[in-house]
C-alpha positions in Angstrom: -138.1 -79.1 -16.6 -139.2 -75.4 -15.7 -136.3 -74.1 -17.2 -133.1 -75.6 -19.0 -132.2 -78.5 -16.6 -133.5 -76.9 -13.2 -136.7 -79.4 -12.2 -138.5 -76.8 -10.0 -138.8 -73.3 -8.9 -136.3 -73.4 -6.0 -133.7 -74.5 -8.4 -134.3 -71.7 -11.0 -134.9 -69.4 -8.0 -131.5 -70.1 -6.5 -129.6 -68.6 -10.2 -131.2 -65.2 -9.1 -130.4 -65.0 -5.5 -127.2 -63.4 -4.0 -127.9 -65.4 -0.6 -124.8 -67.8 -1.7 -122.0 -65.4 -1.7 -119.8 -65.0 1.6 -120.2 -62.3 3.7 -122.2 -59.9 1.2 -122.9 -57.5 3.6 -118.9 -56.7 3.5 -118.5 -57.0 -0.3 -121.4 -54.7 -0.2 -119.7 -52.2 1.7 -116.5 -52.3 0.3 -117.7 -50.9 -3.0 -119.8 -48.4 -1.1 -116.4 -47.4 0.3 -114.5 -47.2 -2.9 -117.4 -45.0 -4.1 -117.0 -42.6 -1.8 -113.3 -42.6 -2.1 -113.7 -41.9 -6.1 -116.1 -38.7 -5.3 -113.9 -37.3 -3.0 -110.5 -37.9 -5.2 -112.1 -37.4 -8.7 -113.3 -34.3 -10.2 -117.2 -35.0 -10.9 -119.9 -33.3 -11.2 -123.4 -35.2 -9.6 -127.1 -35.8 -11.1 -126.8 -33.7 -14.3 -129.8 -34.3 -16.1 -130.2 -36.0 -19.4 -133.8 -36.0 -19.5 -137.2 -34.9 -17.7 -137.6 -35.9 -14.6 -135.8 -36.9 -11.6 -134.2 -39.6 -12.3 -132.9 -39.4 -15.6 -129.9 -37.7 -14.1 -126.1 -39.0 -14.0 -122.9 -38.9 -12.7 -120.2 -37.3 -14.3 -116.0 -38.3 -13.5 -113.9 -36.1 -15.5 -110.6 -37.3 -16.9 -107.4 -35.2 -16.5 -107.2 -32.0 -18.5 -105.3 -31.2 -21.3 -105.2 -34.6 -22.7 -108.0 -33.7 -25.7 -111.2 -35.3 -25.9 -111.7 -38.1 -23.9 -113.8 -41.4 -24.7 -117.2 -41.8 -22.8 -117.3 -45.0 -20.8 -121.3 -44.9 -20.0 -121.9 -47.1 -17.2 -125.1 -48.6 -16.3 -125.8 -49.8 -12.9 -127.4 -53.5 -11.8 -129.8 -54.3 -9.4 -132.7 -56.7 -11.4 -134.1 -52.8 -13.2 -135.7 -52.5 -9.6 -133.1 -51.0 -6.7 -129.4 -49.3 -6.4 -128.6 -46.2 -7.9 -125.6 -44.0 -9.9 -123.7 -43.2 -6.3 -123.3 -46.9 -5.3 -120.9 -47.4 -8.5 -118.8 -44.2 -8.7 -116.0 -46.2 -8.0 -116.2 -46.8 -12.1 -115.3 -43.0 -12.4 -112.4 -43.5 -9.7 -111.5 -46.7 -12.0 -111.1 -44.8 -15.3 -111.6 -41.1 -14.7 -108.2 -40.7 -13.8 -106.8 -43.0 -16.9 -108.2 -40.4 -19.3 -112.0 -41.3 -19.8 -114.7 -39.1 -19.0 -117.2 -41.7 -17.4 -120.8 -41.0 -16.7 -122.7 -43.8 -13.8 -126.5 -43.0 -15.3 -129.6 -43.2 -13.3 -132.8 -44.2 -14.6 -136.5 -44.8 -13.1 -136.6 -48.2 -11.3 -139.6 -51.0 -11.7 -142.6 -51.1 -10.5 -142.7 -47.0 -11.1 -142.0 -47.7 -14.9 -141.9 -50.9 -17.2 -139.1 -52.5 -18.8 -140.1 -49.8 -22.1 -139.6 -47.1 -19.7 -136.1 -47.8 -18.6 -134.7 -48.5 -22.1 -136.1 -45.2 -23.3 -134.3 -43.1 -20.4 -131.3 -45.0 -21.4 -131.8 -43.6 -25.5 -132.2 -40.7 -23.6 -129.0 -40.5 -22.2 -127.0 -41.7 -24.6 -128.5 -39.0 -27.1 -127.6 -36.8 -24.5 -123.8 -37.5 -24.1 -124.2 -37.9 -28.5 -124.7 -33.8 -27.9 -123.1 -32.7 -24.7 -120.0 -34.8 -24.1 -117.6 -32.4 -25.4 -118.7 -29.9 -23.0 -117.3 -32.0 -20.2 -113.8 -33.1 -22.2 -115.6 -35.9 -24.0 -115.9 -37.0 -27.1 -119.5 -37.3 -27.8 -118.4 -39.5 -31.1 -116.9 -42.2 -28.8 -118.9 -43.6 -26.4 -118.5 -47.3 -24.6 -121.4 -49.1 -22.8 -120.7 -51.3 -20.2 -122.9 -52.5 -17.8 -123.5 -54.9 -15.0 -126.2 -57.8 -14.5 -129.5 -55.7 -15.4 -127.1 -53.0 -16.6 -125.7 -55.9 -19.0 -128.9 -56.5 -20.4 -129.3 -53.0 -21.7 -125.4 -52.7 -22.7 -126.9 -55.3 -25.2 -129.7 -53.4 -26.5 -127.6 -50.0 -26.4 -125.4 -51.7 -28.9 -128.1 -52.7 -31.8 -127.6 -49.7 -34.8 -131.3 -50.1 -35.1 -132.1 -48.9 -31.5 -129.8 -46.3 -31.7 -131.0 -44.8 -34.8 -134.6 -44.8 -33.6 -133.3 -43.0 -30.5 -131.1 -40.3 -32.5 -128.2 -41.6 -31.3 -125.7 -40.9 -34.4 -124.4 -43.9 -36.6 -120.9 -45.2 -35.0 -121.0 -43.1 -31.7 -121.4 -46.0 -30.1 -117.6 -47.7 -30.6 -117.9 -50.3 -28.0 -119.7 -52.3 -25.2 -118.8 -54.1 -21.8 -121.5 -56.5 -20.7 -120.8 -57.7 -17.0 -122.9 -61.2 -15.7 -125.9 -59.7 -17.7 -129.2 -61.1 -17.9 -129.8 -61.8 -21.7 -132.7 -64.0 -21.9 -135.4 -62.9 -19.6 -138.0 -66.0 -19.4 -136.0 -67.4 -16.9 -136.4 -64.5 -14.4 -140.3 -64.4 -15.3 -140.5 -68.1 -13.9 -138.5 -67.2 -10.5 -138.8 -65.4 -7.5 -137.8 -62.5 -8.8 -141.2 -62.3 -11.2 -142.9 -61.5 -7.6 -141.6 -57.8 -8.2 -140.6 -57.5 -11.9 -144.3 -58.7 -12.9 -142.5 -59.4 -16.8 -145.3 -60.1 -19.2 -144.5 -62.4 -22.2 -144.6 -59.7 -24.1 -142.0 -57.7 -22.4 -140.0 -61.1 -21.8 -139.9 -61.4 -25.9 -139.1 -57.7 -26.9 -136.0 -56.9 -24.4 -134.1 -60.4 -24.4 -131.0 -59.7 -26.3 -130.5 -63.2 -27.5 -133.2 -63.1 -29.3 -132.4 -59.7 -31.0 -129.1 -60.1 -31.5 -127.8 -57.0 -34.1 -125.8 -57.4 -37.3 -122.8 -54.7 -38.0 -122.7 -53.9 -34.1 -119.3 -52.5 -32.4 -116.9 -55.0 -30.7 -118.3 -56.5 -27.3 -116.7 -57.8 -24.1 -118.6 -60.3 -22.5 -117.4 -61.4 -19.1 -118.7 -63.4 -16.0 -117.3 -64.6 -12.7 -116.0 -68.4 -12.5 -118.1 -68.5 -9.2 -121.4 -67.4 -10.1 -124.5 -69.5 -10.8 -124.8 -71.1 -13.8 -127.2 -69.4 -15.7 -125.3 -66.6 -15.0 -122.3 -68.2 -16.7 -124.0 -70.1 -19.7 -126.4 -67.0 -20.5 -122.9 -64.5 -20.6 -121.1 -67.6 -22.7 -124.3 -67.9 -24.9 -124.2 -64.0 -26.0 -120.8 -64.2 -27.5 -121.6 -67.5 -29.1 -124.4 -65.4 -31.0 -122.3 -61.7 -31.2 -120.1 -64.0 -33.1 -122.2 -66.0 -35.3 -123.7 -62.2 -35.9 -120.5 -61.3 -37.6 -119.4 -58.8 -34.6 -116.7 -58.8 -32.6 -116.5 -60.1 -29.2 -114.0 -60.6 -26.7 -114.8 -63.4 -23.3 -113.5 -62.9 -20.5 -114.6 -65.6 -17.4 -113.2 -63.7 -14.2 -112.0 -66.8 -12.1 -112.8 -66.9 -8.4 -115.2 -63.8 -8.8 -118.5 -63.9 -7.6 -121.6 -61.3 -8.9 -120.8 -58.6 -6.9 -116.9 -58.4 -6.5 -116.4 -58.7 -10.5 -116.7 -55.1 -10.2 -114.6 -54.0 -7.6 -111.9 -57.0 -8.2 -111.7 -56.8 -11.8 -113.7 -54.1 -13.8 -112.4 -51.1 -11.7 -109.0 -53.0 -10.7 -106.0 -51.3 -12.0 -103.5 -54.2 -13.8 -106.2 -56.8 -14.2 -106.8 -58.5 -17.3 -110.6 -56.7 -17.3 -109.8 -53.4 -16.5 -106.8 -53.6 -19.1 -109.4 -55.2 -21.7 -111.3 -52.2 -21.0 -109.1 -49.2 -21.7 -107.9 -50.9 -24.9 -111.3 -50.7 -25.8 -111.2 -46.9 -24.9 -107.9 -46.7 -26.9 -106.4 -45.8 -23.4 -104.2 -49.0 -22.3 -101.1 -48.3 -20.6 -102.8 -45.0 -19.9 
C-alpha cells in the first residue's frame, strides 16, 4: 500500500483533489461574494502589517464599540501553503466581527517563494504581533483564538503548542483556544501525491511540521471539525487529532459537519449564524448568544 489502504498514487491523489465536489466554480464564488459583502458592511481595516515584507500583512474586522476588549479570533487561510489569500475569507470578519470579536484573516508568503519554515515563522510573527497591538484595535491581545482551515488547520495545530509560542515570544496563555477546520495533520501523505509536484516536502520538512507527531501537552481547548462529505483522509486525519489532543490531556471538542464538503464548511457552518459550529465557536470566544 502507498499509503494507509489506498494501493496506488491515483487513489491517494484523489484525497487531495477538489475535482469531486459539485459545481465548485459556484461554491467558489459564493464565498468570494460573502467576502465582499463583510468588507463593505464591517468596519475593517486592510493589509496592516505584522512583519517585514509584503505579505506578512492582515486583515482587520472590528467588533462593535463600546463593548470592552474584544477576543481575537486569528484566522488562517487554506489553499495547500501555496495559493488564496486574506480577502477571499473576510466573510470570517462578517461572521464574528459584528458578534463582538475583533478578527484578523492573516496573510503570509506562499510556497515555492518560501518553505514550510518560512510560513510558520510569519505566522509567530503575527501572533506576536496581535500579543502587542490587539488592544489598539479593541482587542484583547491576552485572548486570542486560532482557527484555521485545511493548510490553515495544520498551523492552528502548531500555533497551539506552548513550546512554539514561547520560542516565538508569544506570552504564556494568550493563546486561549483553537479551531482546526479539515486540516492536514500528517503531511507524508501529501509528499506521495500529486500535490508533492508543487509543495516539493522533503522528509525532513514532512517530520518537523506534522502535528500528530508533535502533539503538545498543557495546550488550550481545540475544536476539531470536518465535513461528512469529504474524502477520507480528510475525515480520519481530523478524527485522528482529537484522538491524540485527548490522550495529550487537552481539551477537545469534534464536530463532523454532515453534508459539508471542503469548501462549503466555511460558508455553511463556520461563518453560519445559529449553526452548531459557529455557536461552538463564540462559546469558545466567551461570546455565545452574543
Amino acid at each position: 500500500m502507498l499509503w494507509r489502504h489506498y494501493p496506488d498514487r491515483a487513489a491517494l491523489d484523489a484525497q487531495f483533489t477538489l475535482d469531486t465536489i459539485a459545481d465548485l466554480p459556484a461554491v467558489m464564488q459564493r464565498r468570494l461574494d460573502a467576502s465582499a459583502a463583510a468588507r463593505r458592511d464591517v468596519p475593517h481595516r486592510l493589509k496592516v502589517p505584522y512583519g517585514p515584507g509584503p505579505e506578512a500583512t492582515l486583515d482587520l474586522f472590528m467588533p462593535p464599540a463600546g463593548r470592552g476588549p474584544a477576543p481575537v479570533l486569528v484566522f488562517i487561510h487554506g489553499g495547500f501553503w501555496k495559493s488564496l489569500d486574506a480577502a477571499t475569507f473576510s466573510f470570517v470578519g462578517g461572521a464574528f466581527a459584528p458578534r463582538g470579536a475583533l478578527v484578523a484573516v492573516i496573510d503570509y508568503p506562499l510556497i515555492p517563494s518560501v518553505r514550510m519554515d518560512g510560513i510558520v515563522d510569519h505566522l509567530g510573527q503575527a501572533l506576536h504581533w496581535l500579543s502587542q497591538h490587539a488592544g489598539d484595535f479593541g482587542g484583547d491581545a491576552a485572548s486570542l483564538h486560532v482557527a484555521g482551515h485545511s493548510a490553515g488547520g495544520q498551523l492552528t495545530a502548531i500555533a497551539l503548542d506552548p513550546d512554539w509560542q514561547a520560542r516565538h515570544g508569544i506570552p504564556a496563555g494568550a493563546v486561549r483556544g483553537g479551531v482546526a477546520i479539515s486540516g492536514v495533520f500528517e503531511l507524508e501523505p501529501l509528499r506521495r501525491s500529486f500535490q508533492q509536484d508543487t509543495l516539493g516536502f522533503t522528509v525532513d520538512e514532512v517530520a518537523r511540521w506534522s502535528p500528530l507527531r508533535h502533539v503538545p501537552r498543557k495546550a488550550a481547548p481545540l475544536i476539531v471539525t470536518v465535513g461528512g462529505s469529504e474524502t477520507q483522509e480528510f475525515v480520519d486525519q481530523s478524527l485522528e487529532l482529537a484522538d491524540a489532543w485527548r490522550a495529550a490531556g487537552n481539551r477537545v471538542e469534534v464536530h463532523v459537519v454532515a453534508m459539508a464538503n471542503h469548501i462549503d464548511i466555511l460558508t455553511g457552518a463556520l461563518a453560519k449564524p445559529g449553526a452548531p459550529l459557529h455557536t461552538a465557536v463564540l462559546r469558545q470566544l466567551g461570546l455565545a448568544g452574543g
